[in-house]
C-alpha positions in Angstrom: 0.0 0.0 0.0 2.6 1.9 0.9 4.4 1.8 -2.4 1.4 2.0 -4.6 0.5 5.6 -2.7 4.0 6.4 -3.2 4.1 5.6 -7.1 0.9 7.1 -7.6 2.1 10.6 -5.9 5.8 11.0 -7.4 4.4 9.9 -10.8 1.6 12.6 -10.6 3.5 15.2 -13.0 4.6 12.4 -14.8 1.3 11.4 -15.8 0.3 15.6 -16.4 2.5 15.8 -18.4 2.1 12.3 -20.6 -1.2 13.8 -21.0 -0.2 16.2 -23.3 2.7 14.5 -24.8 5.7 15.6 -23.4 8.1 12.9 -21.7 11.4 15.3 -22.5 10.4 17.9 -20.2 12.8 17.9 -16.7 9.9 17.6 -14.7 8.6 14.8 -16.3 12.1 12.6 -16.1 12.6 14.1 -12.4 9.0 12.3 -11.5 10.0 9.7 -13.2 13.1 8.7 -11.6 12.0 10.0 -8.5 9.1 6.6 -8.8 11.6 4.5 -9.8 13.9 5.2 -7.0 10.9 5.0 -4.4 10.7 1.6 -5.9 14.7 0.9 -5.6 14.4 1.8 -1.9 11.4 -1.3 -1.3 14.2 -3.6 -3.2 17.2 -1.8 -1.5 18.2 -5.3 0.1 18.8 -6.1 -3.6 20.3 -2.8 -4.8 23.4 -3.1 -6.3 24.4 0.5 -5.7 23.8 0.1 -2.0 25.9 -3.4 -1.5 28.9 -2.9 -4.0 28.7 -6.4 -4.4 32.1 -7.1 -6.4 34.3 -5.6 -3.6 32.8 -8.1 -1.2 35.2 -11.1 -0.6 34.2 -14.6 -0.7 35.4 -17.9 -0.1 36.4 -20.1 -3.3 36.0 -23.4 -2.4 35.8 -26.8 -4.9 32.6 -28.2 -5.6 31.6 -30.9 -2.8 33.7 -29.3 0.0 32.1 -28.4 2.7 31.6 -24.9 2.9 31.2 -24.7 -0.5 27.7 -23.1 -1.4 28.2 -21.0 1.8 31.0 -20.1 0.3 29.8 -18.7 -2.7 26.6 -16.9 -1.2 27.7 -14.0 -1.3 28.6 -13.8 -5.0 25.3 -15.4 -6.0 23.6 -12.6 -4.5 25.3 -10.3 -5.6 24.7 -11.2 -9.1 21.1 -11.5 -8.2 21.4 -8.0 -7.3 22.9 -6.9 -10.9 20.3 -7.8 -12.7 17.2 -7.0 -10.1 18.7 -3.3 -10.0 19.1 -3.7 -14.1 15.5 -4.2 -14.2 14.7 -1.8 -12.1 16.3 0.9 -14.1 15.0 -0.6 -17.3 11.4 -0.2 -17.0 11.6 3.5 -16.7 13.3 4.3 -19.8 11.9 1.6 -21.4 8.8 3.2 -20.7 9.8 6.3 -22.2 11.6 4.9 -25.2 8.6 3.3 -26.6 6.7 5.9 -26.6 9.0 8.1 -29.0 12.9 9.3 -29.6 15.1 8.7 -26.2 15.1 12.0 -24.2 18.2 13.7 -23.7 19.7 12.7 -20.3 16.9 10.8 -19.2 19.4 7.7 -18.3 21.4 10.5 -16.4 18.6 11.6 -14.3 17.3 8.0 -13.3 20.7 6.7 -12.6 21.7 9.5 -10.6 19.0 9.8 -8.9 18.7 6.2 -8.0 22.7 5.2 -7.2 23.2 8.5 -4.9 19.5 8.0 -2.9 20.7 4.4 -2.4 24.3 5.5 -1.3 22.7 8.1 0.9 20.5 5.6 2.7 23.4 3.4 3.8 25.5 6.3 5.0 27.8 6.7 2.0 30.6 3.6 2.3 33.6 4.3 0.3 33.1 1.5 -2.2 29.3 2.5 -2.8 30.6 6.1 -3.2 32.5 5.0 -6.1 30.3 2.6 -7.5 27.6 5.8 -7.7 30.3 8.0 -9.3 31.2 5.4 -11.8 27.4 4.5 -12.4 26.9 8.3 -12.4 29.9 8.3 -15.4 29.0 5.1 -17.0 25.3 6.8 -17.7 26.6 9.9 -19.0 28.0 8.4 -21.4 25.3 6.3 -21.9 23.1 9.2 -22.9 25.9 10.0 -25.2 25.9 6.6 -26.8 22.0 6.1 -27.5 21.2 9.7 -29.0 23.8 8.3 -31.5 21.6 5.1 -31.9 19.0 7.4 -32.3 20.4 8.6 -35.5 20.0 5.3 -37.0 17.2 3.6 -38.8 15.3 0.6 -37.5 13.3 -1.7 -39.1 12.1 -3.4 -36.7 10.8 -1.5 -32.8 12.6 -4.8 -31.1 16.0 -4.4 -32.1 15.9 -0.3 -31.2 14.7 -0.7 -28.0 17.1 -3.3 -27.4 20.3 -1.7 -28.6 19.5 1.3 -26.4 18.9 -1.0 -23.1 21.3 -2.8 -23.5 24.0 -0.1 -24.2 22.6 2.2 -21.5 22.8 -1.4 -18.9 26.8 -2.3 -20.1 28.1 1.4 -20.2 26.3 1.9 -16.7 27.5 -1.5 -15.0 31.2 -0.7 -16.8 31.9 2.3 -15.2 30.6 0.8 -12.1 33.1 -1.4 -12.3 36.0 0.0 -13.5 35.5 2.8 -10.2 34.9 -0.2 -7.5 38.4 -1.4 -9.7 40.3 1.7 -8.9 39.0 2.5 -5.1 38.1 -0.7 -3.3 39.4 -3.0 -5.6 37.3 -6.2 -7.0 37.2 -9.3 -4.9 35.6 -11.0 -7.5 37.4 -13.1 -10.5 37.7 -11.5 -14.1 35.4 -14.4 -15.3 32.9 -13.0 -12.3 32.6 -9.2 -12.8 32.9 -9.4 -16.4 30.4 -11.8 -17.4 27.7 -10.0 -14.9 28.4 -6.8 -17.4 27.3 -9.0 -20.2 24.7 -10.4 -18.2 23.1 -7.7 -17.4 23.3 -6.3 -20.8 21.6 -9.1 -22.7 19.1 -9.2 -19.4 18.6 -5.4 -20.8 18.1 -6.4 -24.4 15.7 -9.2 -23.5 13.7 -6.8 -21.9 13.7 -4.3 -24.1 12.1 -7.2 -26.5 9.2 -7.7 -24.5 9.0 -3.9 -24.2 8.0 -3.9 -28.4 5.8 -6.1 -27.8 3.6 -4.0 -25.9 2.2 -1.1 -28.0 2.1 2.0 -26.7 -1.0 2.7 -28.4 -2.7 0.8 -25.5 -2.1 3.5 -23.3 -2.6 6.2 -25.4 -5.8 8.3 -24.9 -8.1 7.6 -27.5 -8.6 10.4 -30.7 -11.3 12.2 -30.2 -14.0 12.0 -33.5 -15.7 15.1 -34.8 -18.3 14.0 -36.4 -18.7 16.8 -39.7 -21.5 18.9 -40.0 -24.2 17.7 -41.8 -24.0 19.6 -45.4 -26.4 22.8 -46.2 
């Protein structure tokens, strides 16, 4: 209940302004990121940007030792968190993309509004500090990246939507990890924090797939018909 209030306040000039077509204007990405962060902070036990999941050591052990799947715990849910905080941030631009060109520095505003809320919350450790600036980096140039895409022509509404999710999810979770890298350092193998960038990025795509499939139209308000004059 909570939540659903929550959403349904923040996303109030979100939805004023939807209703006359505008999804570029600052006020509208500013409600928007300000739902999905809301959102971010019910899941913040599976936040990425409030764990910092990659600097956290664990214990390597073969399989059948004991100890083994406790070992690895704390990887496993760290990778769960990866792609439950990819999602997360998908479905808000998503939501936008689909319903026209990309907004400039849309990815920008959610990101950043989202890592440093989450960072805040758990009192700003140093490795989460990083991980928001490089997240904060990584989407810059994100927003960089898909007004580029932007420029191209697409034949079919599945592959845009997922090109720009999943370059918006691997230049976010790159940057990410290239600052956790140079601060905290990654206690994870190269295998590891590598393949949850690509992970995450097909996750991205995949989602951006479904996204087509939904047309926007559905949610559009309906044309009003004038019906013409009846002739003199």
């Amino acid at each position: 209940m909570l939540l659903t209030g929550g959403i349904l306040i923040l996303t109030s000039a979100l939805r004023s302004r939807w209703a006359v077509g505008d999804l570029s204007s600052i006020v509208a990405q500013g409600s928007l990121a300000l739902a999905t962060a809301l959102a971010v902070f019910f899941l913040l036990y599976t936040s990425e940007f409030a764990v910092a999941a990659p600097t956290v050591p664990y214990l390597r052990l073969p399989e059948g030792d004991p100890g083994h799947e406790e070992g690895e715990l704390p990887a496993l849910v760290g990778l769960g968190s990866f792609l439950v905080t990819t999602a997360v941030l998908m479905v808000p631009l998503l939501f936008a993309w689909q319903r026209g060109r990309a907004p400039r520095g849309l990815i920008t505003v959610v990101v950043v509004t989202v890592a440093w809320l989450s960072a805040a919350v758990v009192d700003f450790p140093v490795a989460v500090l990083a991980g928001a600036i490089g997240a904060t980096l990584g989407a810059l140039a994100a927003d960089v990246f898909v007004q580029l895409l932007e420029h191209r022509t697409w034949n079919r509404p599945g592959a845009r939507l997922s090109a720009l999710a999943a370059v918006a999810a691997g230049s976010v979770w790159t940057a990410h990890m290239v600052a956790l890298a140079v601060t905290s350092g990654l206690e994870w193998p190269p295998e590891l924090w590598a393949g949850v960038v690509v992970l995450s990025s097909m996750a991205a795509a995949a989602l951006g797939g479904l996204a087509a499939g939904a047309s926007p139209a559905l949610w559009q308000r309906p044309a009003q018909h004038v019906v013409p004059a009846a002739p003199q």
